[in-house]
KEZAGU-577615 format. One record per residue (C-alpha): residue number from 1; residue in three letters; x, y, z. Coordinates in steps of 0.001 Angstrom, whole numbers, plus 500000, padded with zeros to 6 digits. Layout:
! KEZAGU-577615
<NUM 'ALA' <X Y Z>>
...
***
This chain:
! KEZAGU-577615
<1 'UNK' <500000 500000 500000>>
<2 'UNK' <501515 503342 499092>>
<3 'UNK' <499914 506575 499102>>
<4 'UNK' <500391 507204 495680>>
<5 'UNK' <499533 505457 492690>>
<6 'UNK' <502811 505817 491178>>
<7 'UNK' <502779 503085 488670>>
<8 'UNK' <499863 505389 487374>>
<9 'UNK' <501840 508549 487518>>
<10 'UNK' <505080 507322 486573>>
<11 'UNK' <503546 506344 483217>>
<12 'UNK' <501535 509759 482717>>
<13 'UNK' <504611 511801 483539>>
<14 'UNK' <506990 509609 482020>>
<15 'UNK' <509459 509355 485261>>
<16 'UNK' <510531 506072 487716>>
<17 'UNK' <509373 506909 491042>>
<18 'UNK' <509027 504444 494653>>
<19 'UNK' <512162 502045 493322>>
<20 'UNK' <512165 500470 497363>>
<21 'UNK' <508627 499067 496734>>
<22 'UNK' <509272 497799 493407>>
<23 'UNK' <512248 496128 494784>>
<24 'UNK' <509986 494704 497319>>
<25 'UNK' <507246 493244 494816>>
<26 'UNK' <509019 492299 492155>>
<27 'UNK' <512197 490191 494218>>
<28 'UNK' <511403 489920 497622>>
<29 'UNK' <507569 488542 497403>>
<30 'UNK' <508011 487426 493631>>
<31 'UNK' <504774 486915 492168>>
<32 'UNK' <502972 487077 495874>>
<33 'UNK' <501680 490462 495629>>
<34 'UNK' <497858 489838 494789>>
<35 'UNK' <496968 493342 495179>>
<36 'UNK' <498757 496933 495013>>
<37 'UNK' <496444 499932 496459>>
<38 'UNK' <496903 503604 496376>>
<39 'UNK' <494613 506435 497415>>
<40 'UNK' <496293 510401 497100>>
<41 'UNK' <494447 510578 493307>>
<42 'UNK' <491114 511340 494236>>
<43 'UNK' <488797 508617 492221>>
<44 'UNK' <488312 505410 491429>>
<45 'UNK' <490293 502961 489103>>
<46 'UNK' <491143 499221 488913>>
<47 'UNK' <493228 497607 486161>>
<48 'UNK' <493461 494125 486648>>
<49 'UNK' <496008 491643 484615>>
<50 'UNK' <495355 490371 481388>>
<51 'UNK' <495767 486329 481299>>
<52 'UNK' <497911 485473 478163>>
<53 'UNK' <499709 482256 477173>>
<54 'UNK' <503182 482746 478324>>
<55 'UNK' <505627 481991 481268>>
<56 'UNK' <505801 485645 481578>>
<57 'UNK' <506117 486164 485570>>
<58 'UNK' <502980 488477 487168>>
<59 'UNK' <504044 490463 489727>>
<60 'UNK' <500973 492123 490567>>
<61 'UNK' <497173 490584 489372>>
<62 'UNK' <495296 493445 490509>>
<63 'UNK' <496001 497454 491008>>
<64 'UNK' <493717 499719 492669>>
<65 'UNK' <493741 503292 492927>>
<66 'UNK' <490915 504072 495609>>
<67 'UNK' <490784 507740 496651>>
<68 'UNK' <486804 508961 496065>>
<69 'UNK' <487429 510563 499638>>
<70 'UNK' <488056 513987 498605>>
<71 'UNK' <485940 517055 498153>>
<72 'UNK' <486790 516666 494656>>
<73 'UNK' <487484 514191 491859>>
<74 'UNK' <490691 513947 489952>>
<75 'UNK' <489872 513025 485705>>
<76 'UNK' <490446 509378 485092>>
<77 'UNK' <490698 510038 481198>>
<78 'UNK' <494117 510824 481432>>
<79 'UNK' <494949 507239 482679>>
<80 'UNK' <492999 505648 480361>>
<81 'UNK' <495728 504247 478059>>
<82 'UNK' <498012 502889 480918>>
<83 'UNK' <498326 499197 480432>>
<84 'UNK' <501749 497883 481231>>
<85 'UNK' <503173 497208 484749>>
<86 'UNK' <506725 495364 484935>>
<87 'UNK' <505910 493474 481578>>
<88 'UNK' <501724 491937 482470>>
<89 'UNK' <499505 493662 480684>>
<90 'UNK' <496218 495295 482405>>
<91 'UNK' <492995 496256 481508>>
<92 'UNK' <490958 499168 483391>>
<93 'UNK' <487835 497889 484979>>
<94 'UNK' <485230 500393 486326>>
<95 'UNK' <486969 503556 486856>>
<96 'UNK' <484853 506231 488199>>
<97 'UNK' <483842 508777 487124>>
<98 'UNK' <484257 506701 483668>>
<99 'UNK' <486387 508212 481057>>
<100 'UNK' <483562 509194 479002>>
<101 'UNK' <481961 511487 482057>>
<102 'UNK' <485753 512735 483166>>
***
């Protein structure tokens, strides 16, 4: 759990951000980490792995991004083509407000 989605805003702004907890998912708990969760971004988004054929390792099945707390919501549209996470594909699953409304 991290305050910050920063698999989300690494990819938007294009930086590498929170190296100690990718360090921790990807070699200490290899493949163990069923679920990553963020708040900080004030809505509501959940990407969850896409199965595929190969060996590939999955470090994380499921990423959530859960901050509808605030006085305010933050766009989702903006995330809307994120899709890669340490090489497993994702696909977004009921963000809110939905990228057409945001």
């Amino acid at each position: 759990m991290t305050h910050e989605p920063n698999w989300l805003l690494d990819w938007y702004f294009d930086q590498v951000t929170g190296k100690n907890i990718s360090y921790l998912i990807r070699d200490h708990l290899n493949g163990r980490c069923r679920l990553r969760i963020a708040g900080d971004v004030h809505h509501y988004m959940r990407h969850k792995f896409v199965e595929s054929k190969s060996d590939k390792q999955v470090y994380v099945q499921h990423l959530l991004v859960n901050g509808c707390g605030g006085a305010f919501l933050h766009p989702t549209h903006v995330f809307k083509n994120f899709n890669n996470l340490y090489g497993t594909t994702y696909e977004c699953k009921n963000p809110y407000p939905t990228f057409e409304d945001s």
